[in-house]
C-alpha positions as CSV (number, residue, x, y, z in Angstrom):
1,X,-43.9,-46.5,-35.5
2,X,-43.8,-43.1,-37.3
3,X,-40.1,-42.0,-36.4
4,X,-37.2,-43.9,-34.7
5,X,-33.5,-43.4,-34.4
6,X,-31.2,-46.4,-33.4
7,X,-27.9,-45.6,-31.9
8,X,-28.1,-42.5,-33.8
9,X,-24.2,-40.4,-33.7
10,X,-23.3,-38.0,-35.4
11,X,-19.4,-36.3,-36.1
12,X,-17.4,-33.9,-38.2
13,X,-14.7,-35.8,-39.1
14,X,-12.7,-38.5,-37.2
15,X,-12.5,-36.4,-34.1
16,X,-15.6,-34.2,-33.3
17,X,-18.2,-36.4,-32.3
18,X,-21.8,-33.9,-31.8
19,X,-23.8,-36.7,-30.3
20,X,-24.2,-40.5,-30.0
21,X,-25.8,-43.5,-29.7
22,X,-29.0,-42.2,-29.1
23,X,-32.0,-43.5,-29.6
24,X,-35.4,-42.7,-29.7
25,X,-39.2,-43.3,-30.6
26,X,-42.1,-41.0,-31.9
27,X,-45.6,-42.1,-32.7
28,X,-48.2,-40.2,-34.6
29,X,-49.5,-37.3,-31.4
30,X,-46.0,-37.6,-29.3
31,X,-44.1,-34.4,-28.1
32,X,-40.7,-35.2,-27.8
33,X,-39.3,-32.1,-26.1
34,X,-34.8,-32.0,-26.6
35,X,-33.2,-30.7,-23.6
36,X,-30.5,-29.4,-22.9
37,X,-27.2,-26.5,-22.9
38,X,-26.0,-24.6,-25.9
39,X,-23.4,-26.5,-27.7
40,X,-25.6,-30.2,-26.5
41,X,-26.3,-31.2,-30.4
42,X,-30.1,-30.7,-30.3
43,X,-30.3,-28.6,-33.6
44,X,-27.7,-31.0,-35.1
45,X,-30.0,-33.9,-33.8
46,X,-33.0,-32.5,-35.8
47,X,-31.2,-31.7,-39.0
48,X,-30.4,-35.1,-38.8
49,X,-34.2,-36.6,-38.3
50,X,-34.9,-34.6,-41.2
51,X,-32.5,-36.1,-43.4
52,X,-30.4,-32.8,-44.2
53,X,-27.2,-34.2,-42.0
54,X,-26.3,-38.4,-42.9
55,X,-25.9,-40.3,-39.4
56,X,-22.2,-40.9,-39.1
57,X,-23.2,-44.2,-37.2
58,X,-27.2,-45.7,-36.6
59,X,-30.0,-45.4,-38.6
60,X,-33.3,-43.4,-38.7
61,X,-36.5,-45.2,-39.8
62,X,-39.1,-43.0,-41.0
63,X,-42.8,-44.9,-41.0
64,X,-40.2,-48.0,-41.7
65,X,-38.1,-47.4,-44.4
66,X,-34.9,-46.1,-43.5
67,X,-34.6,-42.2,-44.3
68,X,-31.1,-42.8,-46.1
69,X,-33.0,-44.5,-49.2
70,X,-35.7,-41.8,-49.3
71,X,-35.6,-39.1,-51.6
72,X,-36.0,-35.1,-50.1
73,X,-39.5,-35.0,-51.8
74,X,-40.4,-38.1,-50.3
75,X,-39.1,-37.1,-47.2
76,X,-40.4,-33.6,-47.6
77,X,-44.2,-35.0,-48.2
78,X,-43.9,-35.9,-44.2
79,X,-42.0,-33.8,-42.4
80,X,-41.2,-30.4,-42.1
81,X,-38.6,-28.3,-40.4
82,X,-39.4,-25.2,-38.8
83,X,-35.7,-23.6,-38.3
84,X,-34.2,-21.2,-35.6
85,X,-33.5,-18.7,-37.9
86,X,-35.0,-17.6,-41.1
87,X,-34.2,-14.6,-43.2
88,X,-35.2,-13.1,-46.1
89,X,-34.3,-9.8,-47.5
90,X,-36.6,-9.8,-50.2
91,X,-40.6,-8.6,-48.9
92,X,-42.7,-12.0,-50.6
93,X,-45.6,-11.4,-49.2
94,X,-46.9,-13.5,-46.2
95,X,-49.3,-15.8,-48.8
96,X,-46.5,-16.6,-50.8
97,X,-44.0,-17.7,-47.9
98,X,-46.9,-19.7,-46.9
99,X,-47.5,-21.3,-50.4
100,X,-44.2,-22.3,-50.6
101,X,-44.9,-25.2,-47.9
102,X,-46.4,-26.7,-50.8
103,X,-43.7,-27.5,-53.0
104,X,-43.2,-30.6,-52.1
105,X,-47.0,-31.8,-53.0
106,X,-46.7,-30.0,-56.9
107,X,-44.9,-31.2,-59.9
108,X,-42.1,-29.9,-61.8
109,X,-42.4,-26.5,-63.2
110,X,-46.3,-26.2,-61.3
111,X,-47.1,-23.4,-60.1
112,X,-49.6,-23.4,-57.2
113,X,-53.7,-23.8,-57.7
114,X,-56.7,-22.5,-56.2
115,X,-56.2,-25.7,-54.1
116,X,-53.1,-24.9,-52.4
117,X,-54.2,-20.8,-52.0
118,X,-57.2,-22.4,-50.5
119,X,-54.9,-24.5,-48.2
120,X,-52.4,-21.8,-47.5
121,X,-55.1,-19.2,-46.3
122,X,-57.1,-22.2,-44.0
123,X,-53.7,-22.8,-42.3
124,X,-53.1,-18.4,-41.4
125,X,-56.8,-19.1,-40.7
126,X,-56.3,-21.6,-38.0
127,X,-53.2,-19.7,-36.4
128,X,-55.6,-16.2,-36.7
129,X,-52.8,-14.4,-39.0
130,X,-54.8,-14.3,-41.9
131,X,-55.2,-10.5,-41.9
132,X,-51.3,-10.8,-42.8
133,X,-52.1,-12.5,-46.3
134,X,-50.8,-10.2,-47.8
135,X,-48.7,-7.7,-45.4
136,X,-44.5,-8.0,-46.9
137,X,-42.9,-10.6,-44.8
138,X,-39.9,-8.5,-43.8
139,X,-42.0,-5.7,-42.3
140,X,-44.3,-8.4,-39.7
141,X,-43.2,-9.1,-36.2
142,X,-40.5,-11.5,-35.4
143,X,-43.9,-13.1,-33.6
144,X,-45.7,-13.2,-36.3
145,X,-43.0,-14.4,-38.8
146,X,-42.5,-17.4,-36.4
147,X,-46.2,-18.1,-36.9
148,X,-46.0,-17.2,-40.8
149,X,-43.3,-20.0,-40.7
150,X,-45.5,-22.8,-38.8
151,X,-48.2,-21.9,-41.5
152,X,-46.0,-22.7,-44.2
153,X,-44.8,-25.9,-42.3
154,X,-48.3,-26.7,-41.8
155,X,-49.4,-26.6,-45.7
156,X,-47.2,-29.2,-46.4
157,X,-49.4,-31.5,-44.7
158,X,-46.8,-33.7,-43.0
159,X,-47.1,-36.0,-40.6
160,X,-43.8,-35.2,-38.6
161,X,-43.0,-31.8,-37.0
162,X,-39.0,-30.7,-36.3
163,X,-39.2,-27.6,-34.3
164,X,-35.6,-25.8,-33.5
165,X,-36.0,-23.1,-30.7
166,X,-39.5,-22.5,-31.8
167,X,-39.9,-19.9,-28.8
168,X,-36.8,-18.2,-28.8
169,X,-37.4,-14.9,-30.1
170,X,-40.8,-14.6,-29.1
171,X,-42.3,-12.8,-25.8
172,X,-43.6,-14.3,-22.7
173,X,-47.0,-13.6,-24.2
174,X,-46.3,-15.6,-27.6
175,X,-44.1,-18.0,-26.1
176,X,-47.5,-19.3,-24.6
177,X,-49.1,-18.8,-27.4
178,X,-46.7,-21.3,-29.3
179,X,-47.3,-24.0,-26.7
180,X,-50.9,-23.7,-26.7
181,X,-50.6,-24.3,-30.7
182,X,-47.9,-27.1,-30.0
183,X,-50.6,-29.4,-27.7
184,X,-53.5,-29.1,-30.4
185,X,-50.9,-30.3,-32.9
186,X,-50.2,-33.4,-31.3
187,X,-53.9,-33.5,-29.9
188,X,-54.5,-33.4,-33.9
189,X,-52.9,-36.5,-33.9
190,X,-49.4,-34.6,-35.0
191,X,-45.8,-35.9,-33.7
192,X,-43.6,-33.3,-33.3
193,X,-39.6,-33.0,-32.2
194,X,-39.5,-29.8,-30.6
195,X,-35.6,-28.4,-28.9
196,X,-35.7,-25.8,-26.1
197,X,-33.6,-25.1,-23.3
198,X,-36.9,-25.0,-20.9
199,X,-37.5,-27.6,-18.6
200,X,-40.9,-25.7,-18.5
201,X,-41.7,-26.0,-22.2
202,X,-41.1,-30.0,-21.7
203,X,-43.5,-29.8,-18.8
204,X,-45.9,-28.3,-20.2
205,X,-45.9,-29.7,-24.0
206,X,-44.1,-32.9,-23.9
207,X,-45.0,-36.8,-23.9
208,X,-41.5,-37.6,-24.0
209,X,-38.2,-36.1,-23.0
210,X,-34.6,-36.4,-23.7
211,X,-31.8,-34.3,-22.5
212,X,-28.6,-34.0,-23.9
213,X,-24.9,-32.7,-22.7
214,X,-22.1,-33.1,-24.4
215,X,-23.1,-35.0,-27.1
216,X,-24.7,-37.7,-24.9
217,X,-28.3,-38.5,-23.5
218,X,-28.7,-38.3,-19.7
219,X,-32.1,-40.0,-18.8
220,X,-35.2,-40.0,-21.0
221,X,-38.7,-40.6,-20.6
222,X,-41.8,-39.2,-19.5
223,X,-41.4,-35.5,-18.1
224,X,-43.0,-36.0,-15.0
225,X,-40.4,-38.9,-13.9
226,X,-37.2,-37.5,-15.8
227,X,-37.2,-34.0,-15.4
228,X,-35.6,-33.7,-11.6
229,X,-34.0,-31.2,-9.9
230,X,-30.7,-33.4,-9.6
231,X,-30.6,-34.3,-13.4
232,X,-31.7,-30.2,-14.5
233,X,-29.3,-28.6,-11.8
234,X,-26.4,-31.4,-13.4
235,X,-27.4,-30.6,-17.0
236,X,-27.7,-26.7,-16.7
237,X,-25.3,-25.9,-14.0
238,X,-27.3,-24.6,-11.7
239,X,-29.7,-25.4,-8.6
240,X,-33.7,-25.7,-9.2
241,X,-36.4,-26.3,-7.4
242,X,-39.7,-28.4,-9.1
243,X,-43.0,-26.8,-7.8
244,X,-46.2,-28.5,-8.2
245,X,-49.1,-25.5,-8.8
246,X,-52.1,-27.6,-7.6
247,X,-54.6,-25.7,-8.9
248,X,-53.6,-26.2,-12.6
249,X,-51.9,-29.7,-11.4
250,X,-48.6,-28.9,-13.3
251,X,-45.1,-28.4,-12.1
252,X,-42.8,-25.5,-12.8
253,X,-39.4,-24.9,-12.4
254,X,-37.5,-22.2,-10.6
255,X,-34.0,-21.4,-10.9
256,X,-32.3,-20.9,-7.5
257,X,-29.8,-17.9,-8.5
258,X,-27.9,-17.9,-5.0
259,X,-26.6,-21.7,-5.2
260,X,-24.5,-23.5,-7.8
261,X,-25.9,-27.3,-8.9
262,X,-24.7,-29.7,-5.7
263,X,-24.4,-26.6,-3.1
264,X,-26.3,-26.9,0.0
């Protein structure tokens, strides 16, 4: 087992509990897709899976050993955390934001090799940005810093990958884009934690689902079998209908704007 969390919660203080007593189980090519509202504690979830948060209650087992008695290098050398926000006001260019994924694989006061150029430019390479090499990082796209981002993530070689909105700021046109990168990860043999608030992005990526609401976990499982209209319309608010696209043999769904979740 690469990544498990048992009776994970989570709380600032005595009285604001963010999530609990979740658990859940990632092997090496899993999507595990986090549904669920704003305010749910899915980005709180990740920071927790990646060690930067302490479980208030649980533990989190990472290849076996608990996380807690792992140091952030160790950790580091496994997984990596692509956030939903990332600013920098200073123009490094792309290469070096890339190279920087690397820190966790050089030694004190080591400055990167040929090695890890080499590595940094294969991974731009394999998401077809590497005619940004060396373009200033403030003046790309917010489509192609996302990207710039999952380059650096990638360099680090880890086995583990904590997405956070991944897809939020990009178009309909890299939004797809994204996904289609997500599925060769895992088909790479990859896990990867990935948050959204679209049932579609779970349908379309994920192995495994979990949706949260107010701090708690209703349902989980294959996408297919969880994600129904009841349990999206009760999470989100609102009523949906599931459609099955034949052709492509994958489901979609459609919000219902006219209806509230349990109108007729």
């Amino acid at each position: 087992m690469l990544l498990e969390m048992r009776q994970g919660s989570f709380a600032y203080g005595r009285d604001r509990e963010i999530f609990g007593h979740v658990d859940l189980t990632l092997e090496e090519g899993d999507v595990l897709c986090l549904l669920g509202p704003n305010g749910a504690g899915k980005s709180t979830l990740l920071h927790c899976l990646d060690g930067i948060l302490p479980l208030s209650k649980g533990e989190i087992l990472l290849s076996g050993k608990p996380l807690v008695h792992l140091s952030r290098r160790q950790i580091s050398q496994q997984v990596a955390f692509l956030p939903q926000f990332h600013r920098t006001s200073f123009p490094f260019r792309v290469l070096d934001i890339v190279l920087m994924g690397r820190t966790p694989h050089l030694g004190f006061w080591t400055s990167p090799g040929k090695r890890d150029e080499d590595r940094a430019r294969e991974a731009l390479h394999a998401l077809d940005i590497l005619h940004l090499s060396d373009s200033p990082y403030t003046q790309i796209s917010g489509g192609e810093r996302q990207l710039v981002l999952l380059a650096s993530a990638l360099v680090q070689e880890p086995r583990l990958l904590l997405l956070d909105e991944p897809t939020s700021h990009l178009d309909f046109g890299n939004q797809a884009r994204f996904l289609q990168i997500v599925n060769r990860l895992a088909r790479q043999g990859m896990a990867i934690v990935m948050t959204t608030h679209f049932p579609d992005h779970a349908l379309l990526t994920a192995s495994k689902v979990i949706l949260l609401k107010d701090g708690r976990t209703r349902g989980g499982g294959d996408p297919v079998e969880t994600l129904t209209e009841s349990l999206i319309g009760e999470i989100y608010g609102i009523k949906v209908r599931l459609v099955h696209l034949e052709a492509e043999d994958i489901r979609t769904c459609v919000p219902l704007l006219s209806a509230k979740a349990g109108q007729p």
